[in-house]
N, C-alpha and C positions, 0 to 999 in steps of 0.2 A: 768203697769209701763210705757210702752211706751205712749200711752196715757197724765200721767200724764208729762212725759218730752217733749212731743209735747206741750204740753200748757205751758207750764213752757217757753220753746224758743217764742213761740209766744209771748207772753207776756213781754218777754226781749225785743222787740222791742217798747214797747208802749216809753218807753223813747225819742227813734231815731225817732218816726214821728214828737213827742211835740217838739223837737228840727228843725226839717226839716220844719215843717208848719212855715212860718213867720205871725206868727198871735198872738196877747197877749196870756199870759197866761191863761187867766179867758176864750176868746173864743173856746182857743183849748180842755178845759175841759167840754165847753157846747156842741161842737161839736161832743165829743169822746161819753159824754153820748146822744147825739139825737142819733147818728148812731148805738151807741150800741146798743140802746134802739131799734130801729125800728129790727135789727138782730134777737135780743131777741123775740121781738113781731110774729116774723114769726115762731121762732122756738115754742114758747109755744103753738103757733095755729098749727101747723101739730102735736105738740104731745099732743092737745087735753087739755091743763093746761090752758086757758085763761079762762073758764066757772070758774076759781076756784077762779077767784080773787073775795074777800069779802071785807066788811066795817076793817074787823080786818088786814087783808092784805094791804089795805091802811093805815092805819092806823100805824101801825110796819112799813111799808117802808117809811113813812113821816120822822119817828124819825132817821130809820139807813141813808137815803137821806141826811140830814143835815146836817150826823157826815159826809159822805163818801163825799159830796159837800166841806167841809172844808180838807177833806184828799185831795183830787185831785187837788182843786184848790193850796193848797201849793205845794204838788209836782212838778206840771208844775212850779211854780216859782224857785223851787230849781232846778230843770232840769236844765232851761234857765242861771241861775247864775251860778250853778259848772258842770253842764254837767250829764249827763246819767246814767255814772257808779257810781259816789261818790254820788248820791240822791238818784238811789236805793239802793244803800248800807243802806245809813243811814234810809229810810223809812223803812226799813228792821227789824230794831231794834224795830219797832211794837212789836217783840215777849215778848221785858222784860215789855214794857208797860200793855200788854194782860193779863200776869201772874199779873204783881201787881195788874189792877181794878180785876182779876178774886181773887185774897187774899182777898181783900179788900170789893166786893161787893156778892161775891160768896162761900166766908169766903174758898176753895182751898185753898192747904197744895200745894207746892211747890216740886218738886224731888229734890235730891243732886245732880242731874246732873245741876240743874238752877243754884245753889249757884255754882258750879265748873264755868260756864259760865260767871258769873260776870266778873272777874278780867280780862280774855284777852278779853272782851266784850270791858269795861274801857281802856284796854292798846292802841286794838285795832284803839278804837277811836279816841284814842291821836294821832296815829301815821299815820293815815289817816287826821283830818282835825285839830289838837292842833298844827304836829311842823308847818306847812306850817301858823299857826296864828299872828304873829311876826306883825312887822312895815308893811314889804313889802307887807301883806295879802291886797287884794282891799276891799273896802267896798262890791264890787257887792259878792267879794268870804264870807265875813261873815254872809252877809244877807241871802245868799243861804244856807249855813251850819244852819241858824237858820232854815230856810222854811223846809229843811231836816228832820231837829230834832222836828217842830211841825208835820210834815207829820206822823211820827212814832206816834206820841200823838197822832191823827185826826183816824188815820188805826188802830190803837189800841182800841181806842175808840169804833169803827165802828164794829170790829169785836167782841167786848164784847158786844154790843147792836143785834146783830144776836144771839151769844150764848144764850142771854136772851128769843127773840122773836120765835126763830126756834123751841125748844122743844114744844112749845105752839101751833103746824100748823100739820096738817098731810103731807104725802109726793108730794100731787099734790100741796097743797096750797106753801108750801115750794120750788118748782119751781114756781109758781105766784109769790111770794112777789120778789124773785131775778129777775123776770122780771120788775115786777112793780118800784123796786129800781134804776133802770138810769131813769127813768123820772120824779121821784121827787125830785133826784136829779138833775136834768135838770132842775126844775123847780124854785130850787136853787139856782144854779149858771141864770140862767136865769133873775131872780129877781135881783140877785146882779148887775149886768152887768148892766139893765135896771137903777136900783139907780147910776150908778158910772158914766152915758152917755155914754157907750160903746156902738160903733155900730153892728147890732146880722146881718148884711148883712154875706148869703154864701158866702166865702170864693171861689175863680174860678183856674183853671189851676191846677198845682200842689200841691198847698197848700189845694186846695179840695181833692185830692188824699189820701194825707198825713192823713187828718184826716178823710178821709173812711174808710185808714185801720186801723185808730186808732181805731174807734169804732166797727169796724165788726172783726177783727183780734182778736184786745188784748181786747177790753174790752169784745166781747161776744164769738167768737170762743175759744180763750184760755180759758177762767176761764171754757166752757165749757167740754173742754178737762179734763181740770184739777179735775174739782168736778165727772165726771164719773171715772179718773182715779185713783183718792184718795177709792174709793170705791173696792179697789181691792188688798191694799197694805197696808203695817205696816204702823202706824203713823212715825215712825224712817224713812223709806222708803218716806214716803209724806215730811218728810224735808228734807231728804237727793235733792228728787226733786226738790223742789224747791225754794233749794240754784241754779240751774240752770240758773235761773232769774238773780240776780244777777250779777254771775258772768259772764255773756250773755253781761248783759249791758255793764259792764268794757271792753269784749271786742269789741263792736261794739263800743261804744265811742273811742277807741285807734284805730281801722282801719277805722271808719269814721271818726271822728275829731280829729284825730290825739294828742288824748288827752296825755299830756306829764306823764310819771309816773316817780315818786323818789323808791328807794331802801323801804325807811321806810312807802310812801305807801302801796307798793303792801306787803308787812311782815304786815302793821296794816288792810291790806281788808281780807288778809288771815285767821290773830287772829278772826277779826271780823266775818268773814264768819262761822268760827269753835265754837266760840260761839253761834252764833245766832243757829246751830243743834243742841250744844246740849241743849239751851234755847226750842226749838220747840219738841223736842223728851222727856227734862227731865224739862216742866215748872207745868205739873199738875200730881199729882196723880189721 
């Protein structure tokens, strides 16, 4: 368990680098997966897992790359527009996305605890980004709340495209392909940048900083934490974890950028929060 909430806190900060890096969005997402990806690369090689990547291992990470290219690159957008805490919230909501392609392409029967989740999932949300929606709402803040709400679609997406390919791998290949997945995604966002004349110059001074430990922290130490420490704990336990994340980010967004909270946000982050566990402990039979 500890484990898994080491990773879970590291990974709360992947928000506060994409924020701290002054660099577009699109670059700090290519930069999170190169560093990650080189992390990754070293670690698969002292445990012996790079001999296992195959044509099908590429193959599977081309497809999960694209979806996880399109999750990352909106989150950083949503980041930038509402801030740290209210875009992982909302990325968060992956979990009802996950259940419905899993109904839907997986033909999965849903728990009673999912359907209990709906309603203060709905409420929650309103009261997190609906009442602040008014006249006074900025464009930058609606545009962000949409980036949010496709990031969920994108993570959701991404994780139902694992569920598919994983079963299919034995246990070393299945460490290859989660290596091989930040550089095809990398090659991704890559591509894009290159079509859109973004410049791919490193980034110097702090803002290199930022996103070294973006990639070496949260994208490869944490998730690393976290996949050894899911191995050891109830699935109830792995979401109770990491709602960590989360609720991490709200608060480092409020002591670093001083991010303002209302009454009827933090009651709808809460609803929110309490659905999404029991969305993740009660979304599959």
């Amino acid at each position: 368990m500890i484990s898994l909430l080491l990773g879970a806190a590291m990974i709360s900060f992947a928000a506060v680098f994409v924020r701290l890096a002054q660099v577009s969005p699109d670059v700090s997402a290519f930069y999170r997966m190169f560093f990650g990806g080189l992390a990754l690369a070293v670690f698969l090689w002292r445990e012996g897992h790079l001999r296992c990547i195959s044509v099908r291992v590429v193959k599977y990470a081309v497809f999960a790359g694209v979806l996880f290219a399109l999750d990352i690159m909106c989150w950083h957008r949503s980041i930038l527009a509402i801030g740290p805490g209210m875009a992982t919230l909302l990325g968060n909501f992956q979990v009802f996305v996950l259940t419905a392609a899993s109904v839907l392409v997986l033909g999965e029967r849903p728990g009673k605890l999912f359907y209990l989740a709906l309603p203060p999932a709905f409420v929650g949300l309103y009261l997190v980004v609906g009442v602040g929606w008014g006249e006074e709402a900025s464009a930058d803040y609606r545009t962000g709340v949409f980036w949010g709400l496709l990031t969920a679609l994108f993570y959701g997406s991404y994780l139902l495209c694992l569920k598919l390919c994983i079963p299919r791998l034995g246990e070393d290949r299945r460490q290859a392909l989660m290596g091989v997945i930040p550089w095809t995604t990398c090659l991704c966002i890559g591509g894009y940048l290159l079509l859109d004349g973004q410049a791919l110059a490193v980034p110097m001074g702090m803002d290199l900083l930022w996103l070294v430990l973006l990639g070496v922290i949260c994208q490869a130490a944490g998730w690393l934490f976290i996949t050894r420490g899911m191995q050891a704990v109830s699935a109830a336990l792995v979401g109770l974890g990491l709602l960590l994340q989360p609720v991490l980010s709200y608060v480092w967004d409020v002591l670093i950028f001083a991010k303002p909270l209302t009454v009827a946000e933090l009651a709808g982050a809460g609803l929110a929060l309490a659905a999404i566990y029991l969305g993740t402990v009660g979304g599959r039979k």
